[in-house]
Backbone as CSV, one residue per row, in Angstrom:
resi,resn,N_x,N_y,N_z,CA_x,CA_y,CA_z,C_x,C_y,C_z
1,UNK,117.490,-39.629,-7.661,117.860,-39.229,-9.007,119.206,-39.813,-9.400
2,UNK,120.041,-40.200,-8.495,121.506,-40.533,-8.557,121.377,-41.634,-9.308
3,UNK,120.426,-42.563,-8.904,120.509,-43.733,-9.473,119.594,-44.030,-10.924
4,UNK,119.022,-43.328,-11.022,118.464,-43.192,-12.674,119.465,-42.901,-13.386
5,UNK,120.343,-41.837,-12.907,121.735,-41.815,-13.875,122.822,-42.835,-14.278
6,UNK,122.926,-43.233,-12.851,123.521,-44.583,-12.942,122.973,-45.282,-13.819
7,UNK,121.499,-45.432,-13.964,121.130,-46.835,-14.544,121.250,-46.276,-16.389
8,UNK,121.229,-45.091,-16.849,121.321,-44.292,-17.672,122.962,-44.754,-18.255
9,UNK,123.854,-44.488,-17.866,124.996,-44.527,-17.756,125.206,-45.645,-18.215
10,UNK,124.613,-46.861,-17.324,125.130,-48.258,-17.499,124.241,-48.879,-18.655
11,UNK,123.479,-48.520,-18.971,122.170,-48.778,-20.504,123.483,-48.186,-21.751
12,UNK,123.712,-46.918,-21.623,124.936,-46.357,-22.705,126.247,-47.068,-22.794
13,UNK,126.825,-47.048,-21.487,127.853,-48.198,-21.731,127.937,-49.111,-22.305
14,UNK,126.268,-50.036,-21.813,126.287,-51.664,-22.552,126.085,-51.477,-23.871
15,UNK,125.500,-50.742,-24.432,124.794,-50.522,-26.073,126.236,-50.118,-26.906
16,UNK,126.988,-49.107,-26.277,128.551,-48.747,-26.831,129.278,-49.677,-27.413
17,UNK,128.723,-50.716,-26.081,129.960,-51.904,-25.779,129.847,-53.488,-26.523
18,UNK,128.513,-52.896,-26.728,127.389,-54.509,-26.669,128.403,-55.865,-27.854
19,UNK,129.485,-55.352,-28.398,129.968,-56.298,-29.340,131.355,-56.811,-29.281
20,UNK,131.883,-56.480,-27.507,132.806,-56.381,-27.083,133.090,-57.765,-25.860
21,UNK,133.670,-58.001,-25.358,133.524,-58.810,-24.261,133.244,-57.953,-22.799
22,UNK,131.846,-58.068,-22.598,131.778,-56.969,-21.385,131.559,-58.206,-19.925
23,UNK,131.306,-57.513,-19.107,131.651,-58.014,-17.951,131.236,-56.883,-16.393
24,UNK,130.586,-57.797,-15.851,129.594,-56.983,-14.907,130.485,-55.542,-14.433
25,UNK,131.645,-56.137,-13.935,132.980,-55.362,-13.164,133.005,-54.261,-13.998
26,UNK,133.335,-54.589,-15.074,134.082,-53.562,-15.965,132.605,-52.585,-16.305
27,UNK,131.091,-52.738,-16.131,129.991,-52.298,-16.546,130.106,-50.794,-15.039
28,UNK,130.126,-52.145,-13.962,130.189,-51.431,-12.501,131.247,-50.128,-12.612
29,UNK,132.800,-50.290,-12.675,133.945,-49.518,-12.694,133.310,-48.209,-13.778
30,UNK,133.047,-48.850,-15.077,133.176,-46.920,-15.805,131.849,-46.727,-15.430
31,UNK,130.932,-46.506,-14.398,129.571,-45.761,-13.707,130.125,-45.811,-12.615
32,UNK,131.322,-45.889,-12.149,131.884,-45.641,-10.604,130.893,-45.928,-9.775
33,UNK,130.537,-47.185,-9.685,129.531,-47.796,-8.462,130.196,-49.446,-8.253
34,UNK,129.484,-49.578,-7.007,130.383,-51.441,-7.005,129.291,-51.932,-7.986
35,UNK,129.426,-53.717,-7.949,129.163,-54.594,-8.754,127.687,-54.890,-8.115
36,UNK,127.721,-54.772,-6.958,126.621,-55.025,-6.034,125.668,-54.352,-6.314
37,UNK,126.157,-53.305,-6.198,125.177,-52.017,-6.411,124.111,-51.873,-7.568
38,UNK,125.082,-52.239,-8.854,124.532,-52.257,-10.014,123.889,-53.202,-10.093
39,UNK,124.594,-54.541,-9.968,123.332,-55.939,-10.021,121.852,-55.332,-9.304
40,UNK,121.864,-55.390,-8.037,120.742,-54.758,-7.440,119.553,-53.759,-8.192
41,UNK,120.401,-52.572,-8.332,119.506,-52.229,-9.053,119.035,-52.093,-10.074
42,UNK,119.998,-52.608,-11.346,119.327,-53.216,-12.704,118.089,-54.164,-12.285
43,UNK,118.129,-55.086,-11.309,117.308,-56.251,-11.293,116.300,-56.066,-10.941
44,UNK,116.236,-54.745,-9.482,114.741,-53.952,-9.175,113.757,-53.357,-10.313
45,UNK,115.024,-52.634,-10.961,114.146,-51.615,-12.146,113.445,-52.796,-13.322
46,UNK,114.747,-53.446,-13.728,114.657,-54.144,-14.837,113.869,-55.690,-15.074
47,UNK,114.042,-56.236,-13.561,113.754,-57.750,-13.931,114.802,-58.398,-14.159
48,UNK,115.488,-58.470,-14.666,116.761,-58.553,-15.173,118.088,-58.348,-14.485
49,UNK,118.792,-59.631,-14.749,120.053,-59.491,-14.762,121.073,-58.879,-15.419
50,UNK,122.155,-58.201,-15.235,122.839,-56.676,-16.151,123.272,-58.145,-17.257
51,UNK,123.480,-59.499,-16.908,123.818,-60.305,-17.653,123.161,-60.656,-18.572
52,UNK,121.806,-61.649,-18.341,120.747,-61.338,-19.539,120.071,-60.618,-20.074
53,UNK,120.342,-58.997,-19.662,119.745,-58.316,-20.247,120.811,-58.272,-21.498
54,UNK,122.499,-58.087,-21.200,123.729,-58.402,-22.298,123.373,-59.616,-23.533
55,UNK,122.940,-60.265,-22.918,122.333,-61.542,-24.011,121.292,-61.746,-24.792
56,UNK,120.747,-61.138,-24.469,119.463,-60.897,-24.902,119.379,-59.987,-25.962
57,UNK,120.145,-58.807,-25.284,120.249,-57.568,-26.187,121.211,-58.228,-27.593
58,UNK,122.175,-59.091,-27.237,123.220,-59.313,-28.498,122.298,-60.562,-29.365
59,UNK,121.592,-61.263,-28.738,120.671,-62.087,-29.260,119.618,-61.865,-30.631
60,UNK,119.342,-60.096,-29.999,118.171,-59.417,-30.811,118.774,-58.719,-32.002
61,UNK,120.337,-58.209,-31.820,120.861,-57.970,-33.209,121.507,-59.425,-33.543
62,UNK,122.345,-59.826,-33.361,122.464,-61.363,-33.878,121.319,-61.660,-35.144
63,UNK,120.409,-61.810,-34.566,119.014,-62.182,-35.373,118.555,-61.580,-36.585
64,UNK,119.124,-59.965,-35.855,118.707,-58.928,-36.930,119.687,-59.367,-38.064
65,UNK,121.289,-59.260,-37.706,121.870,-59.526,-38.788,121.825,-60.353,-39.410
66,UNK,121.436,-61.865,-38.304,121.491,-63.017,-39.551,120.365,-62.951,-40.420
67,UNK,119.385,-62.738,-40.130,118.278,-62.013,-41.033,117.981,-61.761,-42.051
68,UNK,118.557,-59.937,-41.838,118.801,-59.337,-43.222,119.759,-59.501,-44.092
69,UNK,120.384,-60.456,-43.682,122.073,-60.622,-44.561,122.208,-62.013,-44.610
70,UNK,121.990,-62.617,-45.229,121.928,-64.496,-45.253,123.126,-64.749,-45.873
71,UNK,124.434,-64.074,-46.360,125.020,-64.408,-46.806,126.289,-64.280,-45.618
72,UNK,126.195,-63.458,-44.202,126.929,-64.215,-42.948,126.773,-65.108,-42.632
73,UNK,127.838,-65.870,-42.065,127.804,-67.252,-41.545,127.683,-66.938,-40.266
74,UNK,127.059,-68.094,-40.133,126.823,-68.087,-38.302,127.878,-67.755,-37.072
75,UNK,129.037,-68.541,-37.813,130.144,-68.030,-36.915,130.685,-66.811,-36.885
76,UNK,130.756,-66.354,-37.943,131.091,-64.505,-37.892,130.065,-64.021,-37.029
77,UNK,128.923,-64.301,-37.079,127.667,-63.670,-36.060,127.869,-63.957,-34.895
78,UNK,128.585,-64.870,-34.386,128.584,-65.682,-33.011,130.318,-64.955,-32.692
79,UNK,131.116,-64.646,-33.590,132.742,-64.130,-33.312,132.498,-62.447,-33.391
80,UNK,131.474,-61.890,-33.967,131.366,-60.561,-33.763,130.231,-60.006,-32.389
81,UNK,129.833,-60.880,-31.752,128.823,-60.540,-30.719,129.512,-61.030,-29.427
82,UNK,131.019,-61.555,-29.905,131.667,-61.918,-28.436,131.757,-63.354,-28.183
83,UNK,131.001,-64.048,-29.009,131.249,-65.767,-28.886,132.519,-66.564,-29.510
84,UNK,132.849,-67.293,-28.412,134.475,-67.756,-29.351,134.147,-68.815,-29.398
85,UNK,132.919,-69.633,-29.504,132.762,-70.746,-30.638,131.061,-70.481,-30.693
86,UNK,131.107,-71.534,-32.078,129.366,-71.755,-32.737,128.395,-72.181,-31.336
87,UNK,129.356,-73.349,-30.568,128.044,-73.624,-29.788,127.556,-72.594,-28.654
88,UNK,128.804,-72.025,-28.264,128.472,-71.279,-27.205,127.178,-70.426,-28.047
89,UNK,127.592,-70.027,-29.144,126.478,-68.711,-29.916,124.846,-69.882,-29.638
90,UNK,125.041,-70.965,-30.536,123.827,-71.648,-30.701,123.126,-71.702,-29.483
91,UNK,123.852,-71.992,-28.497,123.120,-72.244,-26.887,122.459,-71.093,-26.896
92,UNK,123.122,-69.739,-26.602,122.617,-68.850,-26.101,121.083,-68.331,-26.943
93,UNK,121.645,-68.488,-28.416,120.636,-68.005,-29.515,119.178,-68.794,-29.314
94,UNK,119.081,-70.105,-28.964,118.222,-71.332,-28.870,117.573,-70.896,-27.384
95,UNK,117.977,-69.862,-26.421,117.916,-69.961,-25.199,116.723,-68.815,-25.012
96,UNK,117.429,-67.655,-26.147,116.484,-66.636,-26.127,115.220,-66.821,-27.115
97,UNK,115.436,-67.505,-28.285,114.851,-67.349,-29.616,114.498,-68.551,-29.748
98,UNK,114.534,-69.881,-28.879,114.324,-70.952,-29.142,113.931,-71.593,-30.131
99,UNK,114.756,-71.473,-31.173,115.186,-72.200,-32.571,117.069,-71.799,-32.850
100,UNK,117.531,-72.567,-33.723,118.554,-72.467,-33.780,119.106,-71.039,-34.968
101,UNK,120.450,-70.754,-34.528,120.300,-69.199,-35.560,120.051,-69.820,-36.844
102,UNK,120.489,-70.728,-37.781,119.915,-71.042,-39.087,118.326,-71.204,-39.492
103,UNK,117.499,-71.465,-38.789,116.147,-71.305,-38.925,115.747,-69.745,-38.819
104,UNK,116.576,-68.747,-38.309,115.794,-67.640,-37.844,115.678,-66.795,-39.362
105,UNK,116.612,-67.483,-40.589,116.262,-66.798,-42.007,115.613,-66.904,-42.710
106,UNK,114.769,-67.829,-42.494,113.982,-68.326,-43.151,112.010,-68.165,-42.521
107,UNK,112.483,-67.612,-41.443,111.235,-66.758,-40.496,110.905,-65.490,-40.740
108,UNK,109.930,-65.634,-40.334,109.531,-63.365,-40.277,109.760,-63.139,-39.120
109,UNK,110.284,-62.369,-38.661,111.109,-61.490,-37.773,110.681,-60.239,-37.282
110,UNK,110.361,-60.704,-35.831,110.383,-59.935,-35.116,110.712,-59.406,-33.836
111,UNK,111.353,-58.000,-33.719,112.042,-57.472,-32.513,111.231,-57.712,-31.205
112,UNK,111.824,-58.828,-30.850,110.499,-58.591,-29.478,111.396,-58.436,-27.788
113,UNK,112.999,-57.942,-28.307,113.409,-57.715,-26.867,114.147,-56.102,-27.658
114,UNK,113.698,-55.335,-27.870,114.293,-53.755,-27.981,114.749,-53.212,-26.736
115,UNK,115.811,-52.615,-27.136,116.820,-51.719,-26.316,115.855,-51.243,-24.983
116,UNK,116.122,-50.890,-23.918,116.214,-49.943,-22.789,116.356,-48.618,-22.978
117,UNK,115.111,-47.786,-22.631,115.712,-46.485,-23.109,115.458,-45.899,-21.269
118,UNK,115.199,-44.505,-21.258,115.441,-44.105,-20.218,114.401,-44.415,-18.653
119,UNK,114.345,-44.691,-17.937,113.337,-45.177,-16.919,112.500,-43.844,-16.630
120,UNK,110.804,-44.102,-16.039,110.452,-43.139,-15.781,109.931,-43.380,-14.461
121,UNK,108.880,-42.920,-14.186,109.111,-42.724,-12.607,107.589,-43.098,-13.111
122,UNK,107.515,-44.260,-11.692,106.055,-44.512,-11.526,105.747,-44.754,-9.887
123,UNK,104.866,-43.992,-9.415,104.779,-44.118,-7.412,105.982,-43.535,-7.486
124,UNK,106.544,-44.462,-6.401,107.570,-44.105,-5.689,109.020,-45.137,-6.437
125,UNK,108.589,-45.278,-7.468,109.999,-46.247,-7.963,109.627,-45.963,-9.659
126,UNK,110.891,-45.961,-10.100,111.531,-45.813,-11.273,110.832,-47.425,-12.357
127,UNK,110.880,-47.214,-13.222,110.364,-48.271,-14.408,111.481,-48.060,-15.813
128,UNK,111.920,-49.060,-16.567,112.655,-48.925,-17.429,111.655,-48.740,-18.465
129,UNK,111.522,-48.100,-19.883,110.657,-47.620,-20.490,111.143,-48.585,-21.840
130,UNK,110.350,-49.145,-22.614,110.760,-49.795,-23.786,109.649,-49.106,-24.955
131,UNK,111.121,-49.656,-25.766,110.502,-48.925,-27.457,109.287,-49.828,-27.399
132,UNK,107.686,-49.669,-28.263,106.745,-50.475,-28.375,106.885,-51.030,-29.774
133,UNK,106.450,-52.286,-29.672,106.262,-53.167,-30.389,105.093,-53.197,-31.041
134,UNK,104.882,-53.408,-32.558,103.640,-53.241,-33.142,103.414,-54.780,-33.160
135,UNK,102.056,-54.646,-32.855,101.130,-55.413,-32.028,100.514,-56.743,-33.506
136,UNK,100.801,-55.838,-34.821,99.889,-56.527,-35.607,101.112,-57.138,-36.186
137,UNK,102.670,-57.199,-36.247,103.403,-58.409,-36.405,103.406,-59.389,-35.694
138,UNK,103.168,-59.199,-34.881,103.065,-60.334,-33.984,102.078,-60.988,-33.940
139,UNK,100.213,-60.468,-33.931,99.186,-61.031,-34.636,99.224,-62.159,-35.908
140,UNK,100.259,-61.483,-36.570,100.528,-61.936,-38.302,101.471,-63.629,-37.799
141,UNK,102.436,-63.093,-36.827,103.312,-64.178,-36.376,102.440,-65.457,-35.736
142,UNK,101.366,-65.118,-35.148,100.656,-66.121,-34.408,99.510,-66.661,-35.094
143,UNK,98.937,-65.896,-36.229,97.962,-66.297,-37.151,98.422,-67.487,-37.934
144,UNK,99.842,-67.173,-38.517,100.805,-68.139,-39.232,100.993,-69.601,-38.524
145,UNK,100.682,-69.373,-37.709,101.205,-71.250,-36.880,100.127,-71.612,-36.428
146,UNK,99.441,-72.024,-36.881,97.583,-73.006,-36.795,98.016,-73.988,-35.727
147,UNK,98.859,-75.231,-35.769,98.862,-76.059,-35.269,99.739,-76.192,-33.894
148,UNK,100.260,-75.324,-33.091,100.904,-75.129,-32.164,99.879,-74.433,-30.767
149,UNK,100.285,-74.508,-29.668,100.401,-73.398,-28.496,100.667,-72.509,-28.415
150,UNK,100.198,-71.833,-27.778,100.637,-69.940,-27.235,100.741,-69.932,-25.918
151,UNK,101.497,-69.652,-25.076,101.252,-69.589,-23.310,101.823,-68.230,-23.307
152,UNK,100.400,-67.078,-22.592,101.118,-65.832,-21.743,100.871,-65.755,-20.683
């Protein structure tokens, strides 16, 4: 149970924090556990690195904001999510979302990496539980592109 809290703990921290410059250490220190500890077991539960899950997560509002608000510039989006230049933002944005953030306004949009909420217990090991995704944006998203690939 100790460590569901932990992982509880460190999900609240990052979401608090998520627009800040965070950093594994400083994630580890306020859940009073080492660095080890936490890598480990974010990566069992999660898949995930406590790092790209950080990127990912700032990736998915990034998107949101550039989005709904076309009148931010990219660099305010990339200087308010912790990036201290455009490319570093573009890399990362292109990495998760593979298009660049200026194409993503002109797309339909959809959340397809949502927050971490609390893990539940499956057998004998814990599972991180995610918000669900409606199934028929994403239908709509893949109906829209005739001439491309799909790989799952």
């Amino acid at each position: 149970m100790k460590n569901i809290e932990l992982l509880v703990l460190c999900l609240e921290y990052i979401e608090l924090h998520i627009r800040e410059d965070l950093h594994t250490d400083d994630i580890a220190a306020a859940c009073f556990c080492s660095r080890s500890t936490l890598e480990k077991l974010f990566q069992h539960v999660n898949g995930l690195t406590v790092r790209k899950y950080i990127v990912r997560r700032r990736m998915m509002l990034a998107a949101r904001l550039l989005h709904s608000s076309p009148e931010i510039s990219i660099l305010s989006a990339a200087v308010e999510f912790g990036y201290s230049s455009h490319e570093a933002f573009t890399r990362a944005f292109r990495e998760v979302w593979g298009c660049n953030p200026s194409e993503i306004r002109g797309r339909r949009f959809v959340e397809l990496f949502p927050r971490f909420t609390a893990p539940i217990e499956k057998g004998d090991s814990y599972i991180m539980q995610r918000r669900s995704v409606d199934i028929s944006q994403l239908y709509d998203l893949f109906s829209e592109r005739r001439e491309c690939w799909f790989v799952l």
